[in-house]
Every structure is written in structure tokens, then in C-alpha cells.
C-alpha positions in Angstrom: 42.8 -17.7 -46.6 42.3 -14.1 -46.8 39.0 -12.6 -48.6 39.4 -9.8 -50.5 36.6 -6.5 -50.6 35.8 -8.0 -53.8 35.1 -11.3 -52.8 33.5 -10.3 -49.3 31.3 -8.0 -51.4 29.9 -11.0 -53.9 28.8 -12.8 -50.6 25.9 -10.4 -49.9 23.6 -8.6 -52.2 24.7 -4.9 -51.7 28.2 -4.0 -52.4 30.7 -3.5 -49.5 30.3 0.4 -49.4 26.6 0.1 -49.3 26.4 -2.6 -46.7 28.9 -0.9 -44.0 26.4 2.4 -44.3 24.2 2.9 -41.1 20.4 1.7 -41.3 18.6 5.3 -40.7 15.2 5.1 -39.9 12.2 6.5 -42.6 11.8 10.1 -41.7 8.9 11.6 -40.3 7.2 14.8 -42.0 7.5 17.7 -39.8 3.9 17.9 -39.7 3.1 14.4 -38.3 5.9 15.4 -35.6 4.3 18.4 -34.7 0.8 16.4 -34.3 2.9 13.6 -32.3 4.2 15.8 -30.1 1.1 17.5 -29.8 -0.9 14.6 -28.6 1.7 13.8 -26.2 1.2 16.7 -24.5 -2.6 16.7 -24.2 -1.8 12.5 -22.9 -0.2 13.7 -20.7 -2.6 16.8 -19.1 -5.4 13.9 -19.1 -3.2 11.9 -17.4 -1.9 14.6 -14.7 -5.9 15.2 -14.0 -6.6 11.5 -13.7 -3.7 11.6 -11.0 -5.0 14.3 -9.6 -9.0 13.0 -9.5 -7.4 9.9 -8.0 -5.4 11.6 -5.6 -8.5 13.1 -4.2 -10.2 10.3 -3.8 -7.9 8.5 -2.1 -7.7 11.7 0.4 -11.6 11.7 1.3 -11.3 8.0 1.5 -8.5 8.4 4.0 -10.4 11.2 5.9 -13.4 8.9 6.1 -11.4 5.9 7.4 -10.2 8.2 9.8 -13.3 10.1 11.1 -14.9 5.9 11.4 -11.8 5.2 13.4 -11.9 8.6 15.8 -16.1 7.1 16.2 -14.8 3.8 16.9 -12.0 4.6 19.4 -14.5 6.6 21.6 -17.2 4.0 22.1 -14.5 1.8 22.6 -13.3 4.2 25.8 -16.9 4.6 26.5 -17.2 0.3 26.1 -14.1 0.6 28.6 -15.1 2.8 30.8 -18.8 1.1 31.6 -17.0 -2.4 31.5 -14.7 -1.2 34.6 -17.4 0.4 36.6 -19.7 -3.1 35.8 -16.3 -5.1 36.9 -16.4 -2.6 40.4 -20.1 -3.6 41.0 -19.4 -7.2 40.6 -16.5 -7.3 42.9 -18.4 -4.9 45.6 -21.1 -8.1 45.7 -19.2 -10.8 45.6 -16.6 -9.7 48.4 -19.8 -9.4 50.6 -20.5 -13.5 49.8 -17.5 -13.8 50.2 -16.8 -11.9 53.8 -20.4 -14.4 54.4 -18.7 -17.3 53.5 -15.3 -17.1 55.2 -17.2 -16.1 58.6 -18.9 -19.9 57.8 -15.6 -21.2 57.1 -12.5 -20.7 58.1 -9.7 -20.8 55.9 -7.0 -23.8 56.8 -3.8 -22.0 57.5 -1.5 -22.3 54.2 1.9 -24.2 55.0 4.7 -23.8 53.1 6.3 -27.0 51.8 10.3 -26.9 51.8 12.7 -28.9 49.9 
């Protein structure tokens, strides 16, 4: 039941002491390093200033949002405020109908209804 080295070994193409051997990866040239590690570097600085360009225009974006909004919430107030003294107006001629009116016609007193 038991396999010995020898036997294990026959089983795959490489002997045992070859097959147990880490896989190491090809190497890399010192020089195509250098140029990798290189052109991360410059990546990344295009990358930071892409940020950055964003960045900005997000921010004057924002501040334009913002300066539309301040327009917006004073003729709103202004809107408001007109709208109220219109609303005064209309209530200053109507209660004269309706002091007319009631001198025409009494009210009927209210009664209360109880259960």
C-alpha cells in the first residue's frame, strides 16, 4: 500500500527533488525594473493632477450651485413677501363686502347640538 520516493517519482515527469522545488517566477532585468517603476511614478503624478483638475471642477460647480441657490432663495423671499402684502389687500376688500353683506343679512345664531 505504501509508495515509495521511487515509485512516487515515476508517476510525474520530473524527479521527486525537482518537483517539491518552489516555482520562482522569470526574473526581471534590473533595467526593465527601473523603467517599471519609473512609469509608475509618472502614472501616478498624471493621476494626482487629474484628481486635482477634477477636484476643482467639482468646487466651481459647487460654488455655482450655490451662488443660483442664494439668487433663488431671495426672489423667493421677495415672491413671499409681495404674496402676503397681495393676500393683506384682498382681505382689506373683501371684509368690506363682507361687513356689506352681513348688515343685509343677519347671521342665524349657531346652536350647539348636544349628545
Amino acid at each position: 500500500m505504501c509508495i515509495s520516493s521511487t515509485e512516487w517519482s515515476n508517476n510525474s515527469s520530473r524527479p521527486l527533488y525537482f518537483s517539491m522545488q518552489k516555482k520562482q517566477r522569470p526574473k526581471i532585468s534590473r533595467v526593465q525594473l527601473h523603467r517599471l517603476a519609473r512609469r509608475k511614478r509618472s502614472e501616478g503624478k498624471e493621476t494626482k493632477v487629474d484628481m486635482e483638475m477634477r477636484n476643482l471642477k467639482l468646487y466651481m460647480e459647487n460654488m455655482s450651485i450655490l451662488e443660483e441657490n442664494e439668487k433663488l432663495r431671495k426672489k423667493a423671499s421677495l415672491l413671499h413677501e409681495e404674496n402676503i402684502a397681495l393676500m393683506f389687500e384682498f382681505q382689506k376688500k373683501f371684509s368690506k363686502f363682507d361687513r356689506i353683506s352681513t348688515k343685509e343679512t343677519p347671521h342665524l345664531p349657531t346652536t350647539k347640538l348636544t349628545k
